[in-house]
C-alpha positions, 0 to 999 in steps of 0.5 A: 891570666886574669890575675896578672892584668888586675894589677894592670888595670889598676894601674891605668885606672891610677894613671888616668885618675892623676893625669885628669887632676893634673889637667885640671889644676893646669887648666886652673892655672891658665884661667887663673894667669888670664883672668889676672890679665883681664884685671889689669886691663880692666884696671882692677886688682886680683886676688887668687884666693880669699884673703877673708874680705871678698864676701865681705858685706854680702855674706847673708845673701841666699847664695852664700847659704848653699852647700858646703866647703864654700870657696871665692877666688879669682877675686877681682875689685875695682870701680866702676861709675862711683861704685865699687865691683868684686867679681870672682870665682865662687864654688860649693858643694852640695850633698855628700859621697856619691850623691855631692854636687859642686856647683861653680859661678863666677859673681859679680857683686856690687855696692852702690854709692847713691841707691837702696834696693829693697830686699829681693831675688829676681830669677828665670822662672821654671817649672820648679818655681811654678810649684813654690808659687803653688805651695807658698812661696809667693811669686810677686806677679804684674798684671799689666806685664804678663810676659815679664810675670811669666818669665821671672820668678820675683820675691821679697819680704816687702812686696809694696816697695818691690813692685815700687822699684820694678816699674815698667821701664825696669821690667820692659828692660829684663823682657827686651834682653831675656836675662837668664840670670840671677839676681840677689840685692838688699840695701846697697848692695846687689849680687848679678850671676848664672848658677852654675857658670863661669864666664870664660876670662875673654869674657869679662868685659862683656860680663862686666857691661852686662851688668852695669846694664843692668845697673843702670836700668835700676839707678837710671845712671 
């Protein structure tokens, strides 16, 4: 009895196996026709998959260092306020085997026209980061803005023109809106994103004035 329900079980185990495939590449599909939409009504192009172009001058930001089998997609582009946005889709794996882990977000990359940024990366602190302050890996802290010190995690190879950048405007600005997400920016460019998410595509436009928010407390514009 045994031997006749192994094949069985196999079977089932295989049937279910592809069928969760093919709901995931439908489920693809469907976000990917949907963001494409968004696109139009946002009056951006789109792109399903990298044509090599959609990291483009962004490609030595910590983010795209991670992992492995790295792939942008869902590539959106257009401009906003004279600056120019690629929005997309951006997947790598970590780990091998049974220890892998894939990691999805989707990134909001911009090139300013008329701004510098000094080099820097602006996160949620946690506790992970309380230890990399503790054993080297400096957190720049503000001592008349405690509660953005506690809540951000801040670093960068130029501290001076960091702390000149991040005033108390600019800080008071990440405090009122508890911003739970990363930021990554070096000359004209800057890198807005949650690690580990994709914003659904009836979101975008909320993520896209988000973001220019977060823009313009920089610039002031």
């Amino acid at each position: 009895m045994f031997n006749i329900a192994v094949p069985y079980i196999i079977i089932g185990f295989f049937t279910l196996f592809a069928a969760a495939i093919g709901i995931s590449l439908w489920l693809e599909k469907k976000r990917r026709e949907e963001l494409k939409r968004q696109a139009s009504r946002l009056g951006f192009s789109f792109i399903p998959k990298d044509d090599g172009t959609a990291i483009g001058n962004f490609n030595n930001f910590p983010i795209f260092d991670k992992g492995h089998s790295r792939c942008a997609y869902n590539i959106m582009r257009g401009n906003q306020r004279d600056n120019d946005w690629t929005i997309f889709d951006y997947r790598y794996t970590v780990g091998s085997g049974k220890n892998q882990t894939t990691y999805c977000q989707t990134i909001a990359a911009i090139t300013l026209q008329n701004f510098n940024f000094p080099s820097f990366m602006l996160l949620p602190e946690n506790f992970f980061y309380k230890i990399a302050d503790f054993v080297g890996y400096k957190d720049i802290d503000f001592s008349d803005k405690p509660l953005f010190s506690k809540n951000y995690f801040l670093k960068g190879p130029d501290e001076t023109a960091i702390r000149n950048l991040f005033s108390r405007e600019i800080m008071s600005f990440f405090e009122r809106e508890n911003y739970k997400g990363h930021l990554e920016a070096n000359d004209r460019y800057i890198l807005i994103y949650t690690p580990g998410r994709r914003i659904e595509p009836q979101n975008f436009r909320q993520f896209l004035e988000n973001s220019g928010k977060i823009i313009r407390a920089f610039t002031g514009k």
